[in-house]
Structures are given as C-alpha cells and as structure tokens.
matplotlib code that plots the C-alpha trace (Angstrom):
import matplotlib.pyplot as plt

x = [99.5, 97.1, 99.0, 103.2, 105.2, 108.9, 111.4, 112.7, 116.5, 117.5, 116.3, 117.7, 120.9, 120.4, 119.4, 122.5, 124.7, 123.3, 123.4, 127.0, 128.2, 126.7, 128.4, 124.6, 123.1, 120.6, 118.8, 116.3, 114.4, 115.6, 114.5, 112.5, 115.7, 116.2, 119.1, 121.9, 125.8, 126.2, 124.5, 124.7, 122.7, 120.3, 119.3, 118.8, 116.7, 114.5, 111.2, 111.1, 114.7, 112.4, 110.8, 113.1, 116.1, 118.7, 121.2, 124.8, 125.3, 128.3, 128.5, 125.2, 126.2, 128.5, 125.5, 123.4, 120.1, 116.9, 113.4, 112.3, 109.5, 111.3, 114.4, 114.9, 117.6, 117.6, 119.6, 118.7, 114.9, 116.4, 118.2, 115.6, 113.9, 117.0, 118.1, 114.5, 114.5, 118.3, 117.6, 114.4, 116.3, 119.0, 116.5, 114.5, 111.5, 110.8, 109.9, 107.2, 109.0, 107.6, 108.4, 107.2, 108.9, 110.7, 114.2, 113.8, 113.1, 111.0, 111.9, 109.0, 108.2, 106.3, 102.9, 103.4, 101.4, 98.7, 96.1, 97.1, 96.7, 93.7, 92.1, 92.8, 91.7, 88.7, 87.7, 88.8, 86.3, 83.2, 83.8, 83.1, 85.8, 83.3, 82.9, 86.6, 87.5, 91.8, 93.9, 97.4, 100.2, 102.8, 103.3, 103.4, 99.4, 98.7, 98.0, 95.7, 93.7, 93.1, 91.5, 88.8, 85.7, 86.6, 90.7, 91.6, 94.6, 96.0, 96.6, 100.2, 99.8, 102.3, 100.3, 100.4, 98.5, 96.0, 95.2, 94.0, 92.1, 88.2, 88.9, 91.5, 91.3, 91.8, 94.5, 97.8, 99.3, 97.3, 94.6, 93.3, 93.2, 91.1, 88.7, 88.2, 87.3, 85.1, 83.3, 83.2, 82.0, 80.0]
y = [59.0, 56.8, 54.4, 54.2, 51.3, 51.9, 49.5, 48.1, 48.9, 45.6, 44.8, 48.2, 46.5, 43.5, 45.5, 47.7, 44.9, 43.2, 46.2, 47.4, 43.9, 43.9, 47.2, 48.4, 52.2, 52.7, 55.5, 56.0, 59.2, 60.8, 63.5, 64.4, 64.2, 61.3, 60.3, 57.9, 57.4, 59.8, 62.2, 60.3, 60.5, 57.9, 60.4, 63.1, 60.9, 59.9, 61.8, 62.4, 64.1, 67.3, 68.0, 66.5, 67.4, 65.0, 64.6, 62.2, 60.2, 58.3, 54.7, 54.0, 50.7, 53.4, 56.1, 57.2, 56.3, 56.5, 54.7, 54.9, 53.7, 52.3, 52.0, 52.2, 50.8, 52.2, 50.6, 49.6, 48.2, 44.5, 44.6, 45.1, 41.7, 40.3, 43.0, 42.5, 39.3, 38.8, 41.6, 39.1, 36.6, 38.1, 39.4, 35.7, 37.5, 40.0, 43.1, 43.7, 44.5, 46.9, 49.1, 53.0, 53.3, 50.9, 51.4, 51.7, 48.8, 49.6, 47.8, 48.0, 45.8, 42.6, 44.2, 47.8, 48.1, 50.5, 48.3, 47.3, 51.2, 51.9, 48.7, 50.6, 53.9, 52.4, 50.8, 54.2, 55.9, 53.4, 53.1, 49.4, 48.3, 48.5, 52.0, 52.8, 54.2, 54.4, 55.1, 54.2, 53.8, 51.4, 48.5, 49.9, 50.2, 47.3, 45.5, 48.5, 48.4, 45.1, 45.5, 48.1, 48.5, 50.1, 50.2, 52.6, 52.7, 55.7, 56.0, 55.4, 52.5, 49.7, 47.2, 44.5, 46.9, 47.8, 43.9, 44.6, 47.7, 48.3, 51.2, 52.4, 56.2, 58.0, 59.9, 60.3, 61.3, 63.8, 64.2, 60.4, 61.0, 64.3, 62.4, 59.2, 62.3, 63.1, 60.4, 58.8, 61.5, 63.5]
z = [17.2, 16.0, 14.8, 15.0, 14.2, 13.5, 12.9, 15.8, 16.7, 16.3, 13.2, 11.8, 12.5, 10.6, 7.6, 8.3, 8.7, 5.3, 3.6, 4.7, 3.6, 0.3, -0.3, -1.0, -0.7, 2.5, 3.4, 6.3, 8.3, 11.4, 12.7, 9.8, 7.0, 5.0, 6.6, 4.8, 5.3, 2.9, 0.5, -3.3, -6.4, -4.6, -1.6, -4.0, -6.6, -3.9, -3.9, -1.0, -0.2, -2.1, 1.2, 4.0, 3.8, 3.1, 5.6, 6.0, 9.5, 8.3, 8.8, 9.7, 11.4, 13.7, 13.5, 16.5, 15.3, 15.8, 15.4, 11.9, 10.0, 7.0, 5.9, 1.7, -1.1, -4.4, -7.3, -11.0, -11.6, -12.2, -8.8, -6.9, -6.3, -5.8, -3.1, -1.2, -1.2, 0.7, 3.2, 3.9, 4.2, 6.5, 8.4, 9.2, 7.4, 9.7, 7.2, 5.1, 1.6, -1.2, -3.7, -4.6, -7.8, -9.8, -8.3, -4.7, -2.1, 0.7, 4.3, 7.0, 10.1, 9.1, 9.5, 8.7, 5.2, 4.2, 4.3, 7.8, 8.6, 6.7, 9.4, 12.4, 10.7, 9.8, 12.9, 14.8, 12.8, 12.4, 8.6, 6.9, 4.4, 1.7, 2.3, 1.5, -1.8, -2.4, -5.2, -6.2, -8.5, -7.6, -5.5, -2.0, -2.9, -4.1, -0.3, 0.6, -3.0, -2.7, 1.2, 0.1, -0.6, -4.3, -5.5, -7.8, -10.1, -11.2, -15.6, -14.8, -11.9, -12.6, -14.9, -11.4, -9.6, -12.5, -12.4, -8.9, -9.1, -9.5, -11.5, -13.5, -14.2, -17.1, -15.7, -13.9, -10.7, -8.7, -11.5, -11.4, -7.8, -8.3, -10.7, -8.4, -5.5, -8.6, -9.8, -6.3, -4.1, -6.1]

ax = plt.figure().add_subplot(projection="3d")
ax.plot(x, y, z, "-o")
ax.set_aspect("equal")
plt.show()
C-alpha cells in the first residue's frame, strides 16, 4: 500500500489498559471485522459494523490482536471530550484524536490524519494542494478541509467544520458530495 500506519502494539495496550480501567467500551478492526470484547449496542451503532462484520475477542487486554489502524470509543456526545482527552493523556500524547459522529472517539497514531494522507497522495501523483477539492461532514475532516486547495462542507457538516470550509453545499450526505463533483468538475 501506498500509505499504512497502524497503531503500534504497544500503544494499543495503553489504550486497552486505560480503557479497561475506566470500565469504557472499545472497539477496533481485525481482520476486516470490527472487533471489540464483546458485541453491545455500541458495535452495532457503529456505521461501520453494516459492512464488516462485527466480531467479540473477549478481553482485549487478554486478546490476540493485531495491527490496526484505529481503535474507537463510543458513549454519550458530552463524554466524549472528556474520554479523548484522558486516553491522550494516558497515552503521553501519542494519538491523533477525532471524532466521525458525535458519540464516537477516534484513536490514530500521532500523524495518521487525512490530510496527512491526502500529502503523500498528492505528491505520489504530481497534484499541488490547490488543486485538491474534498468534502466532509464531521470532525475527522476538518484537518484535511483545511489543507486543500477548496474544502467543502456537506449541508449537515458539524457547524466547526462549516467555519472551515470554502463551500458549504446545499445538500447532505452523498448528494453534497455529488454536487461539489458537479459544480467543481464540470
């Protein structure tokens, strides 16, 4: 691949470890599941459970895992900073934190953002950051809309990553990205 950078064993741990302690739902991919302890309301609600298949490993600090590129918490919208910010802290600020929806915390390696990716894409392919035209929705964009050349912010972006964008479209989910396709590549 182009560009891979999981979580390194170790630091899976510590998240583990902080998690575990806290008493605190974690969930991660293996082998192409999202993988937790065990299968909860949280697995399922998580969007992405629709196309890998869920899948229980037990105590994950006892688990046989693998690299993985993120590892996720999901709990109530006004928990979430808090969570972040003391799996940061237990970690000595090794991940990159951010969210996709407004009740589930994203852990990656300090580094591993989209923006970061859409640099080594770019200079893979030639292509000047002003040349790059994105569009987003929540918070896990907002790094990579405010690299390019033009950000764009789906109709129902969170308001923080409107702020940042170039262009807000008219309208949600898959269709704002169909009409920034549309008005920006005629």
């Amino acid at each position: 691949p182009l560009l891979y950078s999981p979580l390194p064993m170790d630091l899976q741990q510590e998240i583990i470890r902080c998690g575990e302690a806290n008493g605190w739902y974690l969930q991660l991919y293996q082998d192409h599941h999202v993988a937790a302890a065990e299968i909860v309301w949280e697995t399922l609600a998580d969007p992405d459970a629709k196309t890998l298949p869920p899948v229980a490993l037990g105590k994950l600090s006892e688990a046989d895992l693998q690299p993985s590129p993120k590892m996720m918490s999901m709990c109530a919208p006004e928990e979430v900073a808090f969570r972040m910010e003391t799996f940061s802290r237990a970690t000595g600020d090794r991940l990159y934190i951010a969210s996709s929806t407004p009740t589930l915390g994203e852990m990656m390696q300090k580094g591993v953002c989209k923006s970061e990716a859409l640099k080594v894409l770019c200079a893979h392919y030639g292509i000047r950051q002003e040349e790059v035209v994105v569009c987003g929705d929540s918070g896990n964009d907002a790094d990579m809309v405010a690299w390019t050349g033009v950000g764009c912010a789906t109709a129902n972006a969170t308001p923080a990553l409107k702020e940042l964008a170039d262009y807000i479209c008219e309208h949600k989910n898959s269709y704002g990205v169909l009409e920034v396709i549309h008005r920006f590549f005629p």
